[in-house]
N, C-alpha and C positions, 0 to 999 in steps of 0.2 A: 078632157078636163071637166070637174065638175060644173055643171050649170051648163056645160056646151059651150061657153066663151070661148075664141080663141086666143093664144095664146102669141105673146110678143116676145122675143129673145133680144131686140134692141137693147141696150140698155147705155147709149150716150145720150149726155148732156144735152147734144145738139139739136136730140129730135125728142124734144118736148109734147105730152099727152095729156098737161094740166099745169094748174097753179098749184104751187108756187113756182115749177120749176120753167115755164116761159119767161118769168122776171131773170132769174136765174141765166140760162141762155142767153138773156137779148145785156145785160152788162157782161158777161163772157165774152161776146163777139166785140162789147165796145172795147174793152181788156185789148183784147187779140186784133183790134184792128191800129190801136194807138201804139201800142210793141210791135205789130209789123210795119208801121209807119218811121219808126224812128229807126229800126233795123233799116229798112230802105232808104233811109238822110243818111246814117254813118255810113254805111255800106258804100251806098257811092258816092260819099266826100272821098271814103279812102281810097276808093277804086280811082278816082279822078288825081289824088293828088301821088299816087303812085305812080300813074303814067303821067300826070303832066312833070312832074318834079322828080323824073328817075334821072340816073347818072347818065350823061352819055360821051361818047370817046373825045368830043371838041369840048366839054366843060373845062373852066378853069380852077387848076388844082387847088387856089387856095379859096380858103373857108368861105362859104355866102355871110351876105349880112345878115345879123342876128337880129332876130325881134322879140324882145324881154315882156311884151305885155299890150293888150286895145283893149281898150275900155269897152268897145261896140261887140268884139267878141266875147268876153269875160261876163258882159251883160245880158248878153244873149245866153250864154250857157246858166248862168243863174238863174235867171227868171222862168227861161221856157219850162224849163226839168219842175220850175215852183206850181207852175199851170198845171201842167200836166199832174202832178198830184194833186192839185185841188181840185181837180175836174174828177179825176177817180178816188176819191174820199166822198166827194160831198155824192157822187153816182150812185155808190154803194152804200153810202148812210142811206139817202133816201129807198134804195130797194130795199135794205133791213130793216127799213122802220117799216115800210109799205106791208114787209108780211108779218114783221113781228106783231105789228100792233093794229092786223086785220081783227076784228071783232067777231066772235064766233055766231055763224046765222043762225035764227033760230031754230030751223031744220037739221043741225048737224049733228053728226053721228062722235058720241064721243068713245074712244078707245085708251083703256088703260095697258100701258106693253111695257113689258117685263125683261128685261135682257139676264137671261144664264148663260154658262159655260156648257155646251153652246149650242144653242137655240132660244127662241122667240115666242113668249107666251101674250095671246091677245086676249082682253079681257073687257067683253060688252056692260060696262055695270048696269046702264040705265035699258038692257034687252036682254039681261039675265043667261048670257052667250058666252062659255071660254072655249079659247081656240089656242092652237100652237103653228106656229112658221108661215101659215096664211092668212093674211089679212086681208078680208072679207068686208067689200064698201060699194056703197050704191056710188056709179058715174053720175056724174052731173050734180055730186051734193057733199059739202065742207064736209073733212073726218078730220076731227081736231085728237089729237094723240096726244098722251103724259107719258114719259120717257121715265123708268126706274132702272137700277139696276138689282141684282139680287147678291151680288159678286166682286164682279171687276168693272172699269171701264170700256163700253162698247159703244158704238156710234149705226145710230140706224141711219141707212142711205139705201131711198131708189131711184136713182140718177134719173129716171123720166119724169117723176111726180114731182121731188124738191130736194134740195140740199140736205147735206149731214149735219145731223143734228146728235150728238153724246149723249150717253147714257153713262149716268154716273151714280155710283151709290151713296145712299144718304139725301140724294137731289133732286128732284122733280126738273125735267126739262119738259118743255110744250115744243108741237110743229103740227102743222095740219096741211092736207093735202085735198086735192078735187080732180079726180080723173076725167077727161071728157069724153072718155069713149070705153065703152065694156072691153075689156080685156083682162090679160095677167103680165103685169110687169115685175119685171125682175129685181129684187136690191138682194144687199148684203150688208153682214157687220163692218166696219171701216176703219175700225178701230183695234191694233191689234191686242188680243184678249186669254192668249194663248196658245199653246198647242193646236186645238183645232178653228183658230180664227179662220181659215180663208172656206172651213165647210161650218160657217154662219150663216147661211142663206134664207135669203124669206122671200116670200112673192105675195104681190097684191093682188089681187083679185076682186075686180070693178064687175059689177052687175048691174042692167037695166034694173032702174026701182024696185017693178016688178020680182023681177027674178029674186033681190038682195031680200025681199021679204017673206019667200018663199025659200030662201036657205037659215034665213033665222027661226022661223016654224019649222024647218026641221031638224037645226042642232040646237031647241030648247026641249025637246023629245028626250025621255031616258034611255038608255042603252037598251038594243032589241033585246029581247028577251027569247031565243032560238032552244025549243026543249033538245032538239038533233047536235046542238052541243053545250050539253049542259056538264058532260064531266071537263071541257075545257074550261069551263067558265068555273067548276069548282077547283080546277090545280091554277087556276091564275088566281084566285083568290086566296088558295092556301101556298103561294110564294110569298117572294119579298116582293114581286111587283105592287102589291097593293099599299105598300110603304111609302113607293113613289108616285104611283099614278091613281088619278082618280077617276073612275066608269059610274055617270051618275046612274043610279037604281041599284047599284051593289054594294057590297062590301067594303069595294076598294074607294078609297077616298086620301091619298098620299098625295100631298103638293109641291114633290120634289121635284118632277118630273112631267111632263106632256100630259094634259088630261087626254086621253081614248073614247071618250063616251063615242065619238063619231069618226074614230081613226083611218077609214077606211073613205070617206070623204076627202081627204087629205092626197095632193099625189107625189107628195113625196113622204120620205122617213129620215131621222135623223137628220133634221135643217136642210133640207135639200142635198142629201150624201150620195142619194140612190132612189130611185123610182117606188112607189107604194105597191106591193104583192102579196102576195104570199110565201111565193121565192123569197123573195129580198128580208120579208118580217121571220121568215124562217133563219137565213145568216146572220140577220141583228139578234135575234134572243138568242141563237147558239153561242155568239161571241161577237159583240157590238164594234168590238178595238180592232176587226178583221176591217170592216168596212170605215170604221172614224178612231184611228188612233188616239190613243190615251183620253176616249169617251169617259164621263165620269158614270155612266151607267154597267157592271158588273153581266159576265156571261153566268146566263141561269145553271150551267149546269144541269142540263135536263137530257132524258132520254131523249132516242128517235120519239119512242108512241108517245111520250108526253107532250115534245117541241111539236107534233106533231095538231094534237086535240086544241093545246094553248090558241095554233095559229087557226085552227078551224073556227074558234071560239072570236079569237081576233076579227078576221076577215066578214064575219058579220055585224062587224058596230061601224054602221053605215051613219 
């Protein structure tokens, strides 16, 4: 993995690696202990009143006495059920205000993200840094996110960091996250968005301070400039890729699509569909819908020796 981090495939609820999502977990368990609570009372009233009060061969045949109504039971089933919501209303309020209306520290890293059909564009404005499907954040420090869409409704969720939060077009949604420990945690779209909703994928990628400031020194770098391929770098410029994609220091400058300047840092392609290669970059530009059906990105159409030089050209924009 980039940076040497290792990498976390967890990806519940229950094993929390930051705020927000310890708040998150710790009302969950209180959730799931007040509904295993009342499962265990009904449970064995019923259990008890089935065996104490089943039929048996000396009963007398005709009807028991009927009881129409107790005030003490009738009171009891209304009130408790009143508690018991007001205790998980006001629990939850107070966690939603707790993170909604946490104040952004002055250290925090702000990230502008983009939700397409489908993948995930990250956008450093105040460190002059665009990225696609990996989000890139120093452990141990606030990354406050602005939620757009470009499209449709998508919902960014990485079950370790913090709850789903929508991405909606036309609307600015806020959430922010603090990893406590270097690693790569898994989320996904949540929302479905399509065709290829469930290969939405994104991964964060937490770095010691250190490390995260030595990966922005060097995806604020232009695209390498490799003379050994330079006729791939001239048929990727004279395709339609350059329509879509943008490689800073060249020609190509298209915002439809994934900027490349640093592609090959990235470990996956296509929102996390398939592993980053050169294999793999070679199946995706022959024909992207082999690997993500109904992609809105078009097969080039290109020879072997062209698909060929393009990915040579590729595999250096590190």
């Amino acid at each position: 993995m980039p940076g040497g981090t290792s990498e976390v495939v967890l990806t519940s609820i229950f094993a929390p690696a930051g705020a927000p999502a310890d708040a998150i977990r710790t009302i969950s368990l209180l959730v799931l202990a007040i509904a295993a609570a009342i499962f265990l009372l009904v449970g064995g009233l019923l259990a008890y009143c089935c065996v104490r009060y089943r039929s048996r061969p000396e009963d007398d045949e005709r009807e028991p006495p009927q009881v129409y109504g107790s005030n003490p039971v009738e009171l009891a089933w209304t009130v408790v059920p009143i508690l018991i919501v007001f205790v998980l209303i006001t629990t939850t309020a107070r966690t939603i205000y707790e993170i909604q209306a946490a104040p952004p520290p002055a250290d925090a890293i702000n990230v502008r993200v983009v939700g397409h059909q489908w993948w995930w564009e990250f956008q450093y404005p105040d460190l002059g840094v665009v990225t696609a499907n990996e989000l890139h954040v120093p452990a141990g420090v606030a990354t406050y996110l602005t939620l757009e869409s470009a499209d449709v409704v998508h919902s960014f969720w990485v079950p370790r960091l913090a709850g789903k939060t929508d991405v909606i077009p036309n609307r600015r949604n806020v959430m922010w996250l603090t990893p406590w420990e270097p690693g790569t945690y898994l989320g996904q779209c949540a929302e479905f968005c399509g065709t290829q909703h469930a290969h939405m994928l994104l991964r964060v990628v937490a770095h010691p301070p250190a490390e995260f400031q030595r990966w922005l020194a060097s995806q604020r770098q232009p695209a390498a400039a490799d003379p050994r391929v330079a006729s791939g770098r001239e048929l990727f410029e004279a395709t339609a890729c350059v329509s879509c994609h943008t490689v800073q220091g060249t020609g190509a400058s298209g915002t439809f699509g994934p900027d490349l300047t640093h592609l090959m840092s990235r470990d996956t392609i296509g929102a996390g569909v398939a592993p980053n290669g050169a294999e793999t970059l070679k199946s995706w530009i022959a024909d992207p819908s082999i690997l993500k059906p109904g992609v809105l990105m078009p097969a080039m159409q290109l020879s072997q020796s062209e698909l060929d030089q393009v990915v040579a050209y590729l595999t250096t924009l590190h």
